[in-house]
C-alpha positions, 0 to 999 in steps of 0.5 A, a space after each residue: 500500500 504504501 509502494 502505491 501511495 508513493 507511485 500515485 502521488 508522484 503520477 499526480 505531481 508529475 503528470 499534473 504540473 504545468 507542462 505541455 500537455 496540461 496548458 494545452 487542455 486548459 487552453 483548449 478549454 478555455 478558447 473552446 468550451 468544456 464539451 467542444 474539448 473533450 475530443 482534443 483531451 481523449 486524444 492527449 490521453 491516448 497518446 500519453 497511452 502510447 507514451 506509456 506503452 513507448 517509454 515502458 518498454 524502453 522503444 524510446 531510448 532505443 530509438 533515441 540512441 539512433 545518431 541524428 534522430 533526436 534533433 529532428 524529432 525535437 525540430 519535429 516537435 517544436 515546429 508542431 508546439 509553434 503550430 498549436 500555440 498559434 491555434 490557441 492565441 488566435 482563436 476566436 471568443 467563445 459565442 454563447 451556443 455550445 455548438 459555435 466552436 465546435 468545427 474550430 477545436 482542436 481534434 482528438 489527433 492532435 491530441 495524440 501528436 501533441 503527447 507523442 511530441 511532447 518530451 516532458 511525457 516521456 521523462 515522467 513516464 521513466 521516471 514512474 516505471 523505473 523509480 517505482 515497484 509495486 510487484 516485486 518478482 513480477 515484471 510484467 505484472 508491474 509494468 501493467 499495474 503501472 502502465 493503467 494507474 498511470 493512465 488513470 491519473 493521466 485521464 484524470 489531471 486532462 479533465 482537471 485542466 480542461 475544466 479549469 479552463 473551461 472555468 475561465 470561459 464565462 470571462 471570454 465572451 469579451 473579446 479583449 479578455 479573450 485574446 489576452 488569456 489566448 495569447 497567454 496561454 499560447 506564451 505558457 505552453 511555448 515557455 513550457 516546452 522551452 522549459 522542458 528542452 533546457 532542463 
């Protein structure tokens, strides 16, 4: 039990900091609504599945080894946050109908691509695989075990942040205020992903 409270609280603290991945959800929902951001959360939570799946079998440091690769994957990377961080800064004021942005919020691929690029992702979910063992004598029991609280947590701190987000839309139907937590938002995640490169 105590091994469990360990992992959870450490699943919590870093999948739920400010980092790439959470910004973005409470940006999405705070340009696009809770609902209209669902989409775009499940997306973000499947790819840290992915990431989880990646990081937990040690693809990832394999492929990273590889000479030349990591530079182009964080090019990669960079250019698609600059992407997102545009969406997110020039989004238009949330309307009054739930239905108003639905065809402009970020769809659940992009979601997916974002986890995958995201390189804080991957450092968390090394961090938990290796720094934790909840079944000892048992790897591949573990290694699951981990694998799904992991992602509950992940589920959980998404919907946290798009919520929260999404608590910040009833001050965005002004279009000056709008614009200035979109830009903001868009500043953070960029600030983020620098964060996460220099550290």
């Amino acid at each position: 039990m105590e091994g469990l409270a360990s992992f959870l609280l450490a699943a919590f603290a870093l999948t739920g900091s400010p980092g790439p991945n959470t910004l973005s959800a409470a940006a999405v929902g705070a340009s696009f609504g809770r609902l209209n951001g669902l989409r775009y959360v499940a997306g973000l939570s499947a790819g840290v599945g992915l990431v989880i799946l990646i990081a937990g079998t040690g693809v990832s440091g394999a492929v990273m080894a590889l000479p030349g690769v990591a530079p182009v994957i964080t090019a990669c990377a960079m250019a698609y946050f600059l992407y997102l961080a545009c969406r997110i800064a020039t989004a238009p004021p949330l309307g009054k109908s739930a239905q108003y942005q639905t065809s402009k919020a970020p769809m659940w691929y992009v979601g997916v691509f974002l986890s995958l690029a995201n390189p804080k992702a991957y450092a968390a979910m090394g961090a938990l695989f290796s720094g934790h063992v909840l079944q000892p004598d048992q790897p591949v029991t573990d290694a699951l075990t981990k694998g799904i609280l992991a992602l509950a947590v992940v589920c959980l701190v998404n919907l946290i942040w798009l919520s929260v987000g999404a608590g910040l839309a009833r001050y965005l139907q002004n279009p000056r205020t709008s614009r200035l937590v979109n830009v903001s938002f868009a500043v953070l995640l960029l600030l983020s992903i620098v964060a996460v490169a220099l550290g």
